[in-house]
Every structure is written in structure tokens, then in C-alpha cells.
C-alpha positions, 0 to 999 in steps of 0.5 A: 905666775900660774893661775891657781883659780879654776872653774870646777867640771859639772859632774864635780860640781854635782857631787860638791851639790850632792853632798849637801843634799844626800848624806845617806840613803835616808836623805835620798828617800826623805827627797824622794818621798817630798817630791811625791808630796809635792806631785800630789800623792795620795800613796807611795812605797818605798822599797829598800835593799840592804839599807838603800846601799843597794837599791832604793825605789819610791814610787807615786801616784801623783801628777807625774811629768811629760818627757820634756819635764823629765828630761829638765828635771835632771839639769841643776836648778830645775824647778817647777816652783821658783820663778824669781827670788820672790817665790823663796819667801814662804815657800810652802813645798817641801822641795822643788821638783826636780832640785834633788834629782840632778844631786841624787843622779850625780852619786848613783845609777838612777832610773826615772819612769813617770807619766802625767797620764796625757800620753805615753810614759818615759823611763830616763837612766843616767849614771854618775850624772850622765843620761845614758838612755831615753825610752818610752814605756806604758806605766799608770799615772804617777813617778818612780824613781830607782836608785842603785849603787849610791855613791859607787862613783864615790868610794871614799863617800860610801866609807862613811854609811854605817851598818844596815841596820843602822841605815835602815832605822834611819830610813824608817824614821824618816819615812814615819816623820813624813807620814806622820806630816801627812796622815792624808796621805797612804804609805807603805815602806818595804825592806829587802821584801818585808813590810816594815810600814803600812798605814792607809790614806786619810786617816786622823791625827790620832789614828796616824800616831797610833799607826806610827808610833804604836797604841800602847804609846799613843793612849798615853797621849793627851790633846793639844790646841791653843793659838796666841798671837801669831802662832797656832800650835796643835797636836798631842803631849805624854801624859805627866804620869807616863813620861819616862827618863828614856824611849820618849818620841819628839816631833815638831812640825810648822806648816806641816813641814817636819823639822828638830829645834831642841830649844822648842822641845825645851820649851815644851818640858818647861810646860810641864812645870812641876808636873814631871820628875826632872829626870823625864822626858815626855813625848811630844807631838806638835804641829805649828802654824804661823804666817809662811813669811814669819818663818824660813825654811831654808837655813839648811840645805836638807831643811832640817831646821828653820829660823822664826822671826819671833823666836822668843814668841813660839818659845812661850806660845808652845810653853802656854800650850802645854800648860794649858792642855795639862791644866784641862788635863782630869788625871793621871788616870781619868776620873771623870768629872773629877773636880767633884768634891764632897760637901757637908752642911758648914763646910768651906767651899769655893762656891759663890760668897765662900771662902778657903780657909789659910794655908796656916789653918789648913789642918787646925780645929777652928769651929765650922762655919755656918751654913751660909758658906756651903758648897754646893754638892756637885752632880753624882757625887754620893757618900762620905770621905774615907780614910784607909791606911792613913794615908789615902783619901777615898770617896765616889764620884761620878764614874767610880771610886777616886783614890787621893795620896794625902801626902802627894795631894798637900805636896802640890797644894804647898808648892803652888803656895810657896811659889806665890810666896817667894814671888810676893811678899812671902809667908806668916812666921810663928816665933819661937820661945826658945829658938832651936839650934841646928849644927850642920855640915859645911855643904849644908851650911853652903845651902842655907847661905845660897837659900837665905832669902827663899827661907826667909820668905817661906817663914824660916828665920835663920841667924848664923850662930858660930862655926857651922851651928845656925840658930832658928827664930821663927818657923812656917806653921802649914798645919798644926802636924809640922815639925820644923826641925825636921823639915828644916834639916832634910830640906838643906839635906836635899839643896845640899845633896841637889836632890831637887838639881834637875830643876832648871828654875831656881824658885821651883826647885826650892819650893819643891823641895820644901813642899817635899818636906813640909807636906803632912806625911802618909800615915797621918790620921786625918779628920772628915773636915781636914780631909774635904779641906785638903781636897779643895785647896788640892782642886784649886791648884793647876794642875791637881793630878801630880804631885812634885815628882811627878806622881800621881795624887789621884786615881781611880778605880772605874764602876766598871772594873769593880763589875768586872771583879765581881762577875756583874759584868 
């Protein structure tokens, strides 16, 4: 019987290794630039012709290597980080000097020219995996590894790259990931002559995003930094009132090490609650740190990815942490001390010994309190609450003026309302004399069987009356302006319609949904006292600047740009 089981050459075994490591020029400049990290360098260029199809060069000033660790370096699984099986547990490198050559070399012309500034440099070139020449050469401390003609010993590999241009974005995204992980570190990327990249070495987080991503992006950005448990994350997230459906920007590092996880950027989005239009996509930017034995990094062979010990944990750890850095977040546009809110004798505040008055009450003509449950007024606030266009709600605070959307302000304060009450035990109902009788379409009527026992509880008493006819016992009161059938019938409108169907949790999807349709509505006269009491129920929620869609409740007109108007400055 002929054997059918044959040990593989070397140089196929190399190209078998090769494919896992080099896909497309990116993957060759992502190992190269990993090892100049990992030598230590404080600059490095990248230069590339037509994509890296012809040319690709990544030069350092890191710790360089003598001829005998060049000439090691080019064999298989040489390493100058791994010892025993042990060293792969946490490994904090980016790659084993060395590992990614030999892969590289196999699938193109490589030149190799380095010196760890002890003696003289050698330069090395080897073809298709074999060494074809070893020479000296005077160079300054530090690598530079040229690659030509990649996968020319390959033809049916070289198919498969794309277009220049497409290989080119891919190289640049990522050089800008690695120098977005080392803001300590100068880069300079050049493509067939023209500086595409140039940050220098020793920046901040911030100045590094706005180097890489662009200013008018990164002023967009808010901080982060929040630890629980085992894990820490820092970095920076989109503004609510920024983030786009499209053209957003996600980074995700751990240790410093870049990596994609779409269930963490999910995780994130969750953060954002109801802060954000389903429809968008916030730009993320997150660096993790956990224990190196909590995490492996090397479940891919290009490390792309990596596996947690407490997958559940980072989940929430990055979902609190959005939350919390939104929750400090003043505003859609900063106003300042923006919880700063007008008091009047007998108002109701929030102060020591006072109390808000009840959702239901909200709007009512119950007589003020006495002088007991005054707030104290908070410092710089100055002047009156003003209604203009019965719609917005005006008044100075410490930096300028503060515009608040009536509407946008009450849609927040009845989601947040609604939420406790379809998780608790659900809200007051004000019986009907003569109950109202709704004829509705059969999705609609599909709706409010799927919705019975979040109707319920939000105060809509709903009995089936005989075809698609409903008959309505008792409605929520929210404030004395509300009409139920109204909200009733564009509220089943809109879970019929999914309206809301971007929402992944179902509750939140309901009370948006309702709070939507519930909240007093532009356009609405407003007294002083319902004004200040929507401002303070507005206050104490989590996350005041935004209402359900997204859009922002405040805004603000800055001291300055008044000046500016008027030629004060």
C-alpha cells in the first residue's frame, strides 16, 4: 500500500505559517511596527509603495540586534520572550521578536539591516525564505526591515489583494491603531512619497486622538475612568448629542494591546441607555486593564482577538462605565454648573427636609408650601424663569443663558418614571365615569395584547370589547394637560409601527415610547412654579441633557458669545 503521509519541505511549511500571520500588506506592517514596540522604539516610519504591493519599510530606533540574533531571528520559532510553556501565560509583548519574520521572509524579498549599537550593523536578505547574503554596514542604533514583491513566490496569494487604495486604508488603519496604543511612542507613516501620518513622540491621550482621529472628532469626546472588580477601563466615548448613524470610530484596547470584540462595543451602546436614538453609533475609545493571567491574547493567530476569564464581568464593568462617565456628563453642550436651578421663597426643592411633589401633581394648582421647604439657591444663579414660545424654558446660570426644551425636559422625567414603575409596583390609575371606547386596527390591537401588563402598570386599564374595539377604564394622570386617548392611540400607533423597534430592551422601548407620547407638549403655557418643578424633577434624573431620542433638553448660549455679538469683545 503507497503511504499517503508526508513530512511538508520547510519552505511549504513557511508559506503554510505565513498565511496565518500575513494576509495583506497591513498584517505585515501591523508585525513589523509590534516589533519595533516591543525593541523599545520611541520613533518609527513606515513607508509604502503602491499599498505595500511593491515596497514596504518600517524603520526604528529601538534596541536593535547583533549578527548572531539577526541571523536567529530569521529561523522558525525564534524568540527572544518565550522560554517555556509558562512565558505564554499573560504575555504582555505584542509579538516575539523574530516570530513574524521568518513568516514574512518566506512570501517575499526581505532585507534586514539593524544594530544594537555595541558594534558594527549587519544588513541580511533572504528570498522566498532563503538567506541569500550577509554583510556589514554602519547604520545608527535601531531595525529596518524592507519588503519587496510580497507574495511574488505566491501568484495565486497576490490574487487575492485589492485595490491600492484599499490596501492603503487598510495600512493606515493600522498604523493609527498602534499609535493610538502608544501616544508615547512618534510615528510617521509615508505612502509612495506623501506623509499621510506624522504624530510626535510623548503625547496625551487626547492630544493623540485628535492627531489620529481629527479635532473636530475628538472635541466631541467626553472622559472615561471607572474600575469594579477585577478590571479597570479609561478612555473617552461621543458625546450622546454627537453620535451619528454613520462614520462612527471604535477602539478597544487591553493592556495596551489593540483588539475588535463587537459584543464589548455593544456593551458599551448599552451604556448609553436612553441617551441615544437606537439608530446611532457613538465613537468609542476604551483602554482595559485586568490581571495579564485574566486575559489570553493569543486565540488568533494575528491577535485580533482575545478571550476573558470573566466574559460576563467586562460586559457590565464597560457598561457601568459609560454610564457613569454620561451621568457626570453637564450637557450636550456644557453649561457649566449646570444643576443650578432657580428658587423662590416656598418653592419645593431637593434640599435637606424638602420633598418633590408626585408625578401626578407635576403640573396641578396645589397651593405653595411654606417657607420650611425652601431650596437653597445655588451660587451664580441670578433672575427669573422665562417662557418664550411656550415651548422653551430660559434662565441665567453661572456661564450663561440655559435653554431647556419643555417637551424634551418631561420626556426624560416620565421615562425614568415609567422604568420604576413597570419594574415596581406600577402607577396610580384615575378611573373613568365613562370609560372611552377605541377602535383599532388588527396590528394595533396585536400591540396592546403584547403590551397588556406594561399598560397596566403605567395606568391604562384596557378590556377587549368585541372585534378590534378596546374599551379604556382608567388612565394615567402625569399632569393635568394629558389627554388619554390621544396618547393612548399614538402610543399603540408607534409599538405597532416599531417606531421605538431599535430598542434591544423591551421595557425601555415601552416607556420610551410612552413618555414620547405622554410628556406636555411644545407650545404649552407654563407657569413659574410648573416651570421650576419640571426643572427639578428634570435634575434629578440620570442623565438630564438628553431626552429619549437622543436630543438634547439644554443648551447654552455662553456669556461670551453674547459679548461677541454685541461687539463687548
Amino acid at each position: 500500500m503507497p503511504r499517503c503521509i508526508a513530512i511538508l519541505p520547510d519552505a511549504v511549511a513557511d508559506q503554510i505559517a505565513a498565511g496565518e500571520v500575513v494576509e495583506r500588506p497591513a498584517s505585515v506592517v501591523k508585525e513589523l511596527v509590534e516589533n519595533a514596540l516591543d525593541a523599545g522604539a520611541r520613533h518609527i516610519r513606515v513607508e509604502l509603495e503602491s499599498g505595500g504591493k511593491v515596497r514596504i519599510e518600517v524603520s526604528d530606533d529601538g534596541s536593535g540586534m547583533g549578527r548572531e540574533d539577526a541571523v536567529l531571528a530569521l529561523d522558525r520559532h525564534a524568540t527572544s520572550k518565550v522560554r517555556s510553556a509558562a512565558d505564554l501565560v499573560g504575555v504582555s509583548t505584542f509579538g516575539f521578536r523574530g516570530e513574524a519574520l521568518p513568516a514574512i521572509a518566506s512570501v517575499s524579498r526581505l532585507t534586514l539591516s539593524t544594530t544594537d549599537g555595541t558594534g558594527e550593523g549587519t544588513e541580511l536578505s533572504v528570498s522566498g525564505g532563503r538567506l541569500d547574503r550577509v554583510s556589514s554596514l554602519a547604520r545608527q542604533r535601531g531595525t529596518t526591515v524592507q519588503v519587496r514583491g510580497l507574495f511574488f513566490n505566491t501568484p495565486a496569494r497576490r490574487k487575492f489583494l485589492r485595490s491600492v487604495a484599499s490596501e492603503t486604508r487598510a495600512a493606515h488603519e493600522a498604523v493609527a491603531t498602534l499609535a493610538l496604543a502608544h501616544p508615547d511612542t512618534g510615528f510617521e507613516l509615508h505612502v509612495d512619497g506623501t506623509c499621510r501620518l506624522a504624530v510626535p513622540a510623548d503625547q496625551n491621550a487626547t492630544e493623540r486622538l485628535a492627531s489620529v482621529w481629527g479635532r473636530d472628532l475628538a472635541g466631541t469626546l467626553i472622559p472615561v475612568g471607572y474600575a469594579a472588580g477585577a478590571f479597570r477601563v479609561n478612555g473617552f466615548i461621543q458625546r450622546p448629542g454627537d453620535a451619528q448613524p454613520t462614520g462612527r470610530r471604535t477602539q478597544l484596547f487591553v493592556n495596551g494591546r489593540p483588539f475588535k470584540d463587537p459584543f464589548l462595543v455593544r456593551a458599551a451602546e448599552a451604556g448609553y441607555r436612553a441617551a441615544i436614538h437606537p439608530g446611532d453609533r457613538p465613537s468609542l475609545y476604551l483602554r482595559i486593564e485586568v490581571a495579564p493571567e485574566d486575559v489570553d491574547v493569543n486565540v488568533h493567530p494575528a491577535k485580533l482577538e482575545v478571550r476573558f476569564r470573566d466574559r460576563i464581568g467586562v460586559e457590565r464593568v464597560v457598561e457601568e462605565a459609560v454610564r457613569a462617565s454620561l451621568g457626570a456628563l453637564v450637557a450636550a453642550v456644557p453649561v457649566g454648573d449646570w444643576r443650578g436651578l432657580p428658587a423662590a421663597p416656598g418653592a419645593l426643592g431637593q434640599g435637606p427636609g424638602t420633598q418633590l411633589l408626585e408625578l401626578d401633581q407635576l403640573f396641578s394648582e396645589a397651593p405653595e408650601t411654606s417657607g420650611t421647604l425652601k431650596q437653597e439657591s445655588p451660587p451664580g444663579f441670578i433672575g427669573p424663569l422665562l417662557q418664550v414660545f411656550d415651548t422653551y424654558i430660559l434662565y441665567q446660570g453661572p456661564e450663561g443663558i440655559i435653554i431647556v426644551d419643555q417637551h424634551s425636559a418631561h420626556e426624560r422625567v416620565l421615562y425614568e418614571a415609567v422604568l420604576a414603575q413597570l419594574s415596581g409596583a406600577g402607577a396610580p390609575a384615575q378611573r373613568l365615569l365613562l370609560p372611552l371606547t377605541v377602535e383599532l386596527t388588527d396590528e394595533e390591537l396585536d400591540a396592546v395584547e403584547a403590551h397588556g401588563e406594561e399598560l397596566n402598570r403605567v395606568g391604562f386599564e384596557v378590556e377587549g370589547f368585541g372585534g378590534r374595539t378596546v374599551v379604556i377604564h382608567a388612565v394615567p394622570a402625569p399632569h393635568p394637560r394629558f389627554d388619554a386617548e390621544s396618547c393612548f392611540r399614538e402610543m399603540v400607533a408607534d409599538l405597532a409601527r416599531g417606531r421605538f423597534g431599535g430598542w434591544s430592551n423591551r421595557l425601555q422601548r415601552f416607556a420610551a415610547t410612552y413618555a414620547c407620547r405622554a410628556a406636555v407638549k411644545a407650545g404649552e403655557n407654563l407657569s413659574e412654579r410648573e416651570m421650576r418643578e419640571l426643572l427639578l424633577r428634570l435634575f434629578a434624573t440620570d442623565l438630564p441633557p438628553h431626552d429619549v431620542h437622543g436630543r438634547a433638553t439644554i443648551v447654552q448660549l455662553p456669556r461670551e458669545e453674547l459679548e461677541r455679538r454685541f461687539g463687548r469683545r
